[in-house]
C-alpha positions in Angstrom: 44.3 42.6 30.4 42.8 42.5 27.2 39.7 40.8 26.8 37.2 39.7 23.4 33.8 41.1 25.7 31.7 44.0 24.0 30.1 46.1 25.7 27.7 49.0 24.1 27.1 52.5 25.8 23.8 53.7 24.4 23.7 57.2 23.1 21.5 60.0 22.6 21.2 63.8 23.0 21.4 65.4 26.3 23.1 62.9 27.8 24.6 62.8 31.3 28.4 63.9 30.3 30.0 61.8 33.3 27.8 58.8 32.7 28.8 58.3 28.9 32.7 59.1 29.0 33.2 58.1 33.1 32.2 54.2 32.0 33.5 54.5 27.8 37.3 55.3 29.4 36.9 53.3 32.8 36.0 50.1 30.5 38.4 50.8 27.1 41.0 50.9 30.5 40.4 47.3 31.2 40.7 46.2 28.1 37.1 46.1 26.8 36.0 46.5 23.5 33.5 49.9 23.9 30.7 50.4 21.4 28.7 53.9 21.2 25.2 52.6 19.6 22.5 55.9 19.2 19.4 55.7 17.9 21.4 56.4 14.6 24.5 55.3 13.2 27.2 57.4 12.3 25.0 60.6 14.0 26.8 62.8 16.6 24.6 63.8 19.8 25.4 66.4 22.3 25.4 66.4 25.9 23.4 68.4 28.3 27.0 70.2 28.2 27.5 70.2 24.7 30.1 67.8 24.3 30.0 65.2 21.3 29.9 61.7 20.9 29.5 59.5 17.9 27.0 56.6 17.6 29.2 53.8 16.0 26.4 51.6 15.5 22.4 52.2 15.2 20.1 50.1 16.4 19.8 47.7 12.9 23.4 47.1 13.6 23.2 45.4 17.4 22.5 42.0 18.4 22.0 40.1 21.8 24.8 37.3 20.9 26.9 40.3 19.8 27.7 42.2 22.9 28.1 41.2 27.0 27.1 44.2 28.6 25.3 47.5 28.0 25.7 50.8 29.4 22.5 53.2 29.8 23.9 56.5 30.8 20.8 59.2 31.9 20.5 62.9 31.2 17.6 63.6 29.2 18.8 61.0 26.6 17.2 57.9 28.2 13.8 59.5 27.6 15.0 59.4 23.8 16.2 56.3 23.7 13.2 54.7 25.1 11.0 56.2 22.2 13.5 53.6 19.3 11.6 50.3 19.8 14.7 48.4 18.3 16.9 49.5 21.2 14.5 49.1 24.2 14.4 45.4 22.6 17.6 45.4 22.2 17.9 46.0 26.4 14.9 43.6 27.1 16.7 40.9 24.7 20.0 41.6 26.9 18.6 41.1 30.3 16.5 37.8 29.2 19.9 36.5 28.1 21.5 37.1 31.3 23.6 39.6 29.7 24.8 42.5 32.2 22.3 45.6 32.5 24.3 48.5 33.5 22.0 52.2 34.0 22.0 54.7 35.7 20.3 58.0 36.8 17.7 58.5 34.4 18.2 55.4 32.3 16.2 53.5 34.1 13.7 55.0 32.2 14.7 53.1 29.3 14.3 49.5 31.7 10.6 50.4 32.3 10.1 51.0 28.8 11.7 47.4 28.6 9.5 46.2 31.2 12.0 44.1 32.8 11.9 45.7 36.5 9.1 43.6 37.4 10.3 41.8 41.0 13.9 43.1 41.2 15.5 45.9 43.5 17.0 48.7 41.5 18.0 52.4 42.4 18.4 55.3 39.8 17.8 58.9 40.3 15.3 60.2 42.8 12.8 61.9 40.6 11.8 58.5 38.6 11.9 56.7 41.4 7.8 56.5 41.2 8.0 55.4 37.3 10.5 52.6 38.6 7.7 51.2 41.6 5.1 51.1 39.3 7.0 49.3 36.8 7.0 46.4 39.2 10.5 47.1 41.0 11.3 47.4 44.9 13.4 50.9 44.4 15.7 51.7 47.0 17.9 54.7 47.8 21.5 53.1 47.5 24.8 54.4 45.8 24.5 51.1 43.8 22.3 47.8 43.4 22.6 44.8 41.9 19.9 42.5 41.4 21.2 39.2 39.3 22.5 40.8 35.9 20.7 44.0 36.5 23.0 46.4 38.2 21.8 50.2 38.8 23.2 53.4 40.4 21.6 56.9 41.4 23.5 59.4 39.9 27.5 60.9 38.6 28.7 60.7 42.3 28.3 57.0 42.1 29.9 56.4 39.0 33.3 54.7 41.0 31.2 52.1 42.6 28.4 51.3 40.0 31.8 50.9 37.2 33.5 48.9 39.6 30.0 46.0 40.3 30.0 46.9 36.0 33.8 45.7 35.3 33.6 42.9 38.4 30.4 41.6 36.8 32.0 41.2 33.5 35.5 39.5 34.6 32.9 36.8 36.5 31.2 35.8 32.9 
């Protein structure tokens, strides 16, 4: 089923190898158009593995009205991504439009930079579970959470569940 929704997959180095390709395939499969955006256009960043993947589009190049969805994979990379001020607006913009908020493990990093966490639940990997409470979120220990358009997960094991609230969230808008 083919389908005119965008949906960018944020990108930096050291990310999580599962959490960038698992949701860029899972969501090209439905029929969604999938945009890499890094910190750069047109740079290539490396995984914590070593694998590449292109930014398409840098941060001048994204808009709110231009996409539906976007991906925050974690690794190390969300604690990159949070340092481009244009891209944690870029997320903050996204969630005040009601646009669907997808991260996981250590992205959530990247939604306490965009203070948006403030009285909503959300999950994400153990070890910033303390930056996530004091960003004004009730953080719970759950495979996957979703708190209006905000939808979080802990870590690669719950990639099948967190990519199926991602793709059922996007056929409901």
């Amino acid at each position: 089923m083919a389908t005119e929704k965008n949906i960018a997959i944020l990108v930096e180095n050291d990310y999580q190898d599962q959490e960038v390709w698992y949701p860029f395939y899972r969501l090209k499969e439905e029929g969604f158009n999938v945009v890499t955006v890094g910190t750069r256009a047109d740079d290539t960043y490396k995984s914590k593995h070593g694998y590449p993947v292109r930014a398409q589009l840098g941060p001048e190049a994204v808009t709110v009205n231009s996409f539906d969805a976007v991906v925050i994979p974690g690794g190390w990379a969300p604690d990159r991504l949070r340092q481009n001020a244009q891209l944690v607006e870029f997320v903050r913009g996204m969630f005040h439009a009601g646009k669907i908020v997808a991260a996981i493990c250590h992205a959530g990093w990247v939604l306490v930079s965009a203070d948006i966490l403030k009285g909503k639940t959300a999950t994400s990997f153990i070890a910033i579970r303390d930056d996530m409470r004091a960003a004004g979120c009730t953080w719970v220990d759950s495979e996957t959470v979703i708190d209006g358009n905000l939808i979080t997960a802990r870590r690669p094991d719950d990639l099948p569940r967190f990519m199926r609230a991602v793709i059922d969230a996007l056929r409901a808008t």
